[in-house]
C-alpha positions, 0 to 999 in steps of 0.5 A: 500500500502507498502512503497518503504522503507519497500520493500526495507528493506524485498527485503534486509533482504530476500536476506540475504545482511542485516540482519532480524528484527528477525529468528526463528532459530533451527526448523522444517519446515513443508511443506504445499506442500509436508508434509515434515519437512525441518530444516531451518531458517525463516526471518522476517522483520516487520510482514512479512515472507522474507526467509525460507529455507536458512540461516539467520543473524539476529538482533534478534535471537530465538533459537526454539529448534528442534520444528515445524514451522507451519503457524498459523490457522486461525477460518473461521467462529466464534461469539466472543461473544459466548466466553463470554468474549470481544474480548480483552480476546478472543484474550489472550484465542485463541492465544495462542493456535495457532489462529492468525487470525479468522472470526468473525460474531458479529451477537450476540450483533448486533441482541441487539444494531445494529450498535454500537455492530459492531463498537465495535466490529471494534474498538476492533479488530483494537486493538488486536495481533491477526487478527480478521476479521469482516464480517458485520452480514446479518441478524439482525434481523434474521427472522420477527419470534422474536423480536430483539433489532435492525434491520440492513439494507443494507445502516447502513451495507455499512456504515461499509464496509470500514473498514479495519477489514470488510471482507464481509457479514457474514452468511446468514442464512435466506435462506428461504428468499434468495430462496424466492427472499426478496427484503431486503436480496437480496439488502445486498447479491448484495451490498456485491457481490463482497466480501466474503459472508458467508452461512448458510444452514442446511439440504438444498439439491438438488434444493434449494442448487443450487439456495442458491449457484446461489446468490454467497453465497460460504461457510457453516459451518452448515452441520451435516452429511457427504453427506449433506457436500460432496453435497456441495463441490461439488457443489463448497461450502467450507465447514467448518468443526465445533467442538464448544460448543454445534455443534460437527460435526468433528465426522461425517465431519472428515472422509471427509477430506483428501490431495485431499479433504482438498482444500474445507474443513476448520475447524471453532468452530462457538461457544466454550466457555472458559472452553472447551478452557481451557480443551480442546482447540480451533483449536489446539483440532480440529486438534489434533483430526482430526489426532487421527481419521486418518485424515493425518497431512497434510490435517489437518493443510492445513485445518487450515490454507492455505485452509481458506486463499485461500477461504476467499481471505487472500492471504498474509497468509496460508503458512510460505512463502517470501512475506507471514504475519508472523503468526507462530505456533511453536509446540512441536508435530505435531500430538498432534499439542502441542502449544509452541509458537506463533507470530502474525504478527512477534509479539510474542504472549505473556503478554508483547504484550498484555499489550501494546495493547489499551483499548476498552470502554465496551457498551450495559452495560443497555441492559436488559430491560425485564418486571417483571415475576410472576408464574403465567406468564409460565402458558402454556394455551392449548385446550388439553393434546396432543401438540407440544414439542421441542426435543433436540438432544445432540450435534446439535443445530437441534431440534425435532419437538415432538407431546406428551400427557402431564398432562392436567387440566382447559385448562393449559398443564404441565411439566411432568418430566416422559418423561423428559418435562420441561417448555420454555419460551422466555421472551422479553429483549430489552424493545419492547413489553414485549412478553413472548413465552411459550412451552415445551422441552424433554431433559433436565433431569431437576428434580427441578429448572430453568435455564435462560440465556440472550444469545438467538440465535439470538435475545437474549431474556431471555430464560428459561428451567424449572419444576417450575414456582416460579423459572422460574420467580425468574431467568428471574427476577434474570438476569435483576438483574446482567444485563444479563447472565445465572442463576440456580434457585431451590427452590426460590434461587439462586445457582449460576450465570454467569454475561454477562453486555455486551449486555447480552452476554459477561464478563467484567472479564478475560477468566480465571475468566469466566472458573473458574465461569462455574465450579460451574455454571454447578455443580449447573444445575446437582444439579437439574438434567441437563444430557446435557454436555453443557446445558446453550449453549443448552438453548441458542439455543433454540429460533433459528428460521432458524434450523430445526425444532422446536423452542421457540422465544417471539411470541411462539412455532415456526414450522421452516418447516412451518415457522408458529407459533403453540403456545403460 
């Protein structure tokens, strides 16, 4: 509730009788209704937007020169985690790139440590300029099919659902459960009935579709492909348009977006490490591009920011309007969206404001509890030479389910580097049982070496990619090492690493030194051959037992279609 002063003072300063905390003077405002780029003043008292579209006096006054005024964007769906730094430098990396306020699902370190993960996470966001939302993670673990370091039920996730930073149930990707009626996921989805709840639903159509929206679930950033997307908003899903990492769905999503479409299409990146921000950006990039593929400007930055605040029912943001939260994006370019200046909250997005900001205390600094590997370990036991193999499609986190011949001898199937057959194994990290999973998958391009990485959608178990057992064994052991994060390995050394001690999944150093290590981190998987763009995050993905259609976790190749096990 705001206090009869506050309304006093913004009912003043908007109507121009006292003068503003702040205006942003100078400038071009661009109008979500009609397009059009109106120079006026903007009036900020406290954190909230109190007069546009007039002239104001003001206490502090910024000259903004001749720049656009946008209303800050807003993430809808997003894992800090997968930005591999805490979310104190995730918020130094996206604001100021123009994300004021972002969605996150701590769905990664909640699969390691449970509810600590989510209060750290909540403690986190209370301390940032930026506006991160928590929606509480759904599904931990996320299917009976791996082993994961905790498990969360409906009573530990009411317990947080009070917090101020708690949005509502994040995505509910155990879809198979919902349409089959799951006591456990049907008790969180009717305890979270009346907040947001989150989606999760590749490839699912028609019928099933239906019965996924019949629980209330609204939104999904999983779809791949322009009619699987068009299905769902028509059937009244939002659908979240993401550029990340590894998934790049603008391409194909992109052309949907229009002024008549844009009220059911927002954009997300889901998981976008620091590099790409660096290079590339956050979603500035993903409206910069939408616009160079002949999105109109207008859908684009609706997309960014009033769609997303009318769907996730942040109706205090969206616009820069009276009565509105302060978050605004000034820009040097409206196509280009060029980033010059941000305010978060009427709070300028600079190094003094993130200074001020108070500290978090790191955990989960001992979570990996993984047992000693050898060699002879990945040893891969088969009745004969034709078998499973998963297939990496570049760019998608969906795989292909792969039947091949490879080299075949006293029971034991091989790599076979001809077809581009690497070895996968999923080492259990959280001290449960000491599973080990054992597969193959085409894609790689892997010539010598390994790759293991302690991030693991979703249980984040250790996974390794490679043509040598011995190195396979010396990264899986190598991580325990360095309390997580991603290695390469040839020849038994290491030629370089990436330390994550937080669950396993995140940096203690800032974001600049985590783009910095990825440069030598990547150059050291093309050494020993990787052709994929992104081949850590692609390792990541592979032990992802709700996407289509074969995956590797600790129990073993994994048929997600038939949802059985065909191999260990």
């Amino acid at each position: 509730m705001v206090a009869r002063s506050v309304l006093e003072r913004r009912i003043d300063q908007g109507r121009g009788v006292a003068e503003a905390d702040l205006v942003l003077t100078n400038l071009r405002l661009f109008d979500l209704v009609t397009g059009a780029l109106t120079p006026t003043d903007i009036a900020i008292c406290g954190d909230t937007v109190v007069g546009t579209y007039e002239a104001y006096r003001g206490r502090r006054v910024i000259d903004c020169g001749g720049r656009i005024a946008v209303p800050g964007f807003i993430d809808t769906h997003l894992h800090v985690e997968s930005s591999l730094v805490t979310p104190h430098e995730f918020d130094r990396c996206v604001l100021p790139h123009g994300v004021t306020t972002a969605l996150c699902d701590p769905h990664e370190i909640a699969n390691v440590l449970g509810a600590e993960g989510i209060r750290f996470f909540l403690e986190s966001a209370a301390a940032l300029v930026m506006d991160l939302r928590i929606n509480l993670s759904s599904c931990v673990p996320a299917t009976a099919m791996e082993t994961a370091g905790a498990r969360l039920e409906v009573e530990d996730l009411l317990a947080l659902r009070d917090h101020p930073k708690v949005l509502g149930l994040a995505e509910v990707m155990n879809f198979p459960g919902v349409l089959a009626k799951d006591p456990g996921m049907l008790a969180k989805i009717e305890a979270f009935g009346d907040v947001n709840l989150d989606g999760h639903a590749p490839l699912l159509r028609g019928a099933d579709l239906n019965g996924y929206l019949a629980a209330g679930i609204r939104n999904d950033h999983e779809s791949t492909g322009a009619d699987e997307a068009l299905e769902k908003i028509r059937k009244g899903m939002t659908v979240l348009i993401r550029e990340g990492s590894v998934c790049k769905d603008l391409a194909r999503l992109g052309p949907l977006l229009s002024v008549a479409t844009a009220p059911f299409l927002c954009f997300c990146t889901d998981d976008r490490n620091p590099l790409e921000i660096a290079h590339e950006g956050h979603l500035d990039h993903l409206i910069r591009t939408a616009i160079a593929m002949g999105v109109p400007a207008l859908a684009a930055y609706r997309a960014a920011s009033l769609t997303p605040a009318t769907a996730f029912g942040l109706t205090d943001r969206g616009m820069i309007a009276p009565g509105r939260r302060a978050d605004i994006v000034l820009l040097d370019d409206l196509e280009g969206c060029r980033v010059a200046k941000v305010f978060a909250g009427g709070t300028e997005a600079d190094e003094a404001a993130f200074a001020a900001r108070p500290a978090v205390a790191p955990v989960g600094l001992d979570s990996i509890r993984a047992p000693r590997v050898t060699a002879a370990d990945f040893r891969v036991r088969a009745s004969r030479a034709e078998g499973p193999v998963i297939g990496i499609i570049a760019g998608q986190i969906i795989t292909e389910h792969l039947t091949l011949v490879l080299p075949f001898s006293a029971g034991f199937r091989d790599i076979d580097p001809a077809q581009d057959v690497a070895k996968v194994a999923v080492v259990e990290r959280h001290g449960r049982n000491g599973n080990i999973g054992r597969g193959f998958v085409k894609g790689f391009g892997l010539k010598r070496g390994a790759i293991a990485s302690s991030v693991g959608h979703d249980s984040h178990n250790i996974t390794v990619v490679g043509v040598d057992d011995a190195d396979m064994a010396v990264a899986v052991n190598h991580l325990s090492v360095i309390r997580g994060g991603f290695v390469v390995v040839a020849e038994g050394a290491v030629l370089a690493e990436l330390p994550l001690p937080v669950a396993g999944l995140m940096s203690l150093e800032s974001h600049e030194a985590v783009a910095e290590a990825l440069v030598p981190l990547r150059a050291a998987a093309r050494a020993i051959g990787a052709t994929l763009d992104e081949p850590f995050l692609q390792v990541a993905f592979l032990p992802l037992p709700v996407i289509p259609h074969l995956k590797i976790t600790d129990f073993g190749m994994v048929d997600v279609d038939a949802f059985t096990v065909l191999q260990n």
